[in-house]
N, C-alpha and C positions, 0 to 999 in steps of 0.2 A: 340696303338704303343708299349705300355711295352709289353702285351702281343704275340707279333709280335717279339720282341726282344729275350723276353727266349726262344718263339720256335727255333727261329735262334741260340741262344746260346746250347740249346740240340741237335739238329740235330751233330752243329759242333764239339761235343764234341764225339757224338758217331761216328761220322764219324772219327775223330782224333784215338778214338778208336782202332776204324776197323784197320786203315791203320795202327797202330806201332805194332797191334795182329794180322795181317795179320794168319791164318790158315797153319800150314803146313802141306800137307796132307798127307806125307809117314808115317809109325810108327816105332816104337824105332827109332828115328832117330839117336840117339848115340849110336845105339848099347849099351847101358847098360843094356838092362832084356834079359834074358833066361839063360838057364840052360844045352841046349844041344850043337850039335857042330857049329850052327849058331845062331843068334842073334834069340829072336823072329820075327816073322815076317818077314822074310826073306831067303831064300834060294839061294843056292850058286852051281856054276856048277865047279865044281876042277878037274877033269878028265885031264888025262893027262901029263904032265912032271913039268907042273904048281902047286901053292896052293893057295888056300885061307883059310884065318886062320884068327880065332876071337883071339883077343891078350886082356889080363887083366894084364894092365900094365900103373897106371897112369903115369909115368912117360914121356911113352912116347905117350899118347893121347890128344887129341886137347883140349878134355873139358872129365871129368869125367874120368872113367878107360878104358875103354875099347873103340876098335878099330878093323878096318880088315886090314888086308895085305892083296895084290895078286903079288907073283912071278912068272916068264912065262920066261923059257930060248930057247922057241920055238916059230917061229912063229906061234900060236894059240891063242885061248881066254881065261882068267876068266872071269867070270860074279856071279854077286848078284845081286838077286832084289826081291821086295816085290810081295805079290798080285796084280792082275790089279787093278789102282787106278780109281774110277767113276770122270768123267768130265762133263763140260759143254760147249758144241760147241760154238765156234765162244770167249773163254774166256780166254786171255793172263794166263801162266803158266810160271814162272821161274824157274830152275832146277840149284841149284849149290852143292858144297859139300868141306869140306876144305879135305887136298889133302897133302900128301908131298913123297920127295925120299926117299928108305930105305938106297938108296946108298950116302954116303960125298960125296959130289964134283959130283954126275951124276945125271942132270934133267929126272922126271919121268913126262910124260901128262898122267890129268883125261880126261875119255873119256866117253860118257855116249851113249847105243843101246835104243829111244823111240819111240815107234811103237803107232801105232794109233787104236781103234776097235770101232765098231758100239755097241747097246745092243742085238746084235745076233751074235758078235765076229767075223762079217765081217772086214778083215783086209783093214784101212782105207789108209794104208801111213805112213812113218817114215825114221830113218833114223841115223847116225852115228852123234855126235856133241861131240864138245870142243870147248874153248874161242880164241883158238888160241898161249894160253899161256902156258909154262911147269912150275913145280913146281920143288924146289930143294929143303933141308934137312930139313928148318923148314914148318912149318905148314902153308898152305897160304889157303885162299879163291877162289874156282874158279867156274864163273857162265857159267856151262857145257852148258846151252840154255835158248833162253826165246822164246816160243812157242805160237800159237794159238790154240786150238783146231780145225780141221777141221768140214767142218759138217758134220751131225749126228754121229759125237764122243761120244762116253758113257763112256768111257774107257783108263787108257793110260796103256802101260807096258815099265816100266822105270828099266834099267837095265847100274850098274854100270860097267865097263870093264878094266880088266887087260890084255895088249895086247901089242904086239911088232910092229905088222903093221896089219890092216885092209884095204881095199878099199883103198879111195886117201886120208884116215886119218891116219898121220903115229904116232899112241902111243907108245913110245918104249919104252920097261924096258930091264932092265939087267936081272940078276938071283937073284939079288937082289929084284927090285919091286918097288910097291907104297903101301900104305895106306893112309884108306879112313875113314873119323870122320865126325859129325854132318851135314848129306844131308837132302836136304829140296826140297819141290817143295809146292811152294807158289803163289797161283792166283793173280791176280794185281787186287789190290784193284780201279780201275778207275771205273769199272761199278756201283759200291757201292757209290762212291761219285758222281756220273754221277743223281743217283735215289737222293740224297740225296738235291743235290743242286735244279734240279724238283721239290722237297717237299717246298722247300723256294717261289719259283716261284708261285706254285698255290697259298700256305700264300699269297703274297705279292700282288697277281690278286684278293684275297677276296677280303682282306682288300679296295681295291680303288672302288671297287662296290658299 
């Protein structure tokens, strides 16, 4: 029985683990490392009447110094996004990013473009998302989607956007804009605890043998 006991008490401890280090799998996700005119790890599509711009300005960043802006006084895009990130089919993926307006007093919406691919970059499916909610001048949290991977996904391409209107998602900025600080995309730890509590079970089937 003790010994039945600590196993259960380590399981749950790394399980508790897992879940509060959940994994976030984009990189620099504060945009704090690099040196040229985008963060590492990421690349930016600015073409056009719009900008995106890496700003080194603690003052006004969520966490640490630095941040992006995207201004768009047209109906068109900005976009930033990392390399395509490797997935596991069929495995919950939340995507949020904190968010706010560059304008007093005018609500800006995060909107996020994440497309789906196979490991032969067969495009799988995807598609436009936001919470529903706009952000105004300070700093807010917003959780742009929570996804599954479709099957045989290998891939996501996750792509932040500065836009005035897209499809029947209407993000709208000024000429002012939004900016974008600490994004994440983090898998749900449920299949982890799912194996883990299993592990207790077969213990528990020995032991009565």
């Amino acid at each position: 029985m003790k010994r039945f006991a600590t196993l259960a008490v380590a399981v749950m401890f790394i399980l508790g683990a897992a879940s509060a280090n959940a994994a976030n799998m984009l990189p620099n996700t504060g945009f704090e490392n690099g040196a040229g005119t985008y963060p590492d790890g990421w690349t930016a599509w600015p073409e056009g009447d719009g900008t995106v711009v890496w700003v080194d300005d603690a003052a006004g960043a969520h966490s640490g110094s630095k941040y992006i802006t995207m201004t768009n006084p047209q109906n068109s895009d900005r976009w930033l996004w990392p390399d395509m990130i490797p997935v596991t089919a069929g495995t919950e993926y939340t995507f949020s990013v904190w968010a706010r307006s560059l304008t007093q007093g005018e609500p800006a919406r995060p909107l996020a473009n994440i497309q789906w691919y196979d490991a032969a970059d067969t495009h799988l499916g995807g598609g436009w998302y936001w919470d529903g909610t706009d952000v105004g001048d300070d700093w807010a949290e917003d959780e742009l989607a929570k996804l599954v991977a479709p099957a045989g996904a290998a891939k996501v391409d996750f792509n932040l956007i500065g836009t005035r209107y897209h499809g029947n998602v209407a993000g709208y900025l000024d000429t002012e804009g939004i900016a974008y600080d600490d994004v994440s995309m983090v898998p749900e730890p449920a299949t982890l605890a799912l194996l883990g509590l299993g592990g207790l079970g077969l213990i528990a089937r020995r032991r009565r043998r």
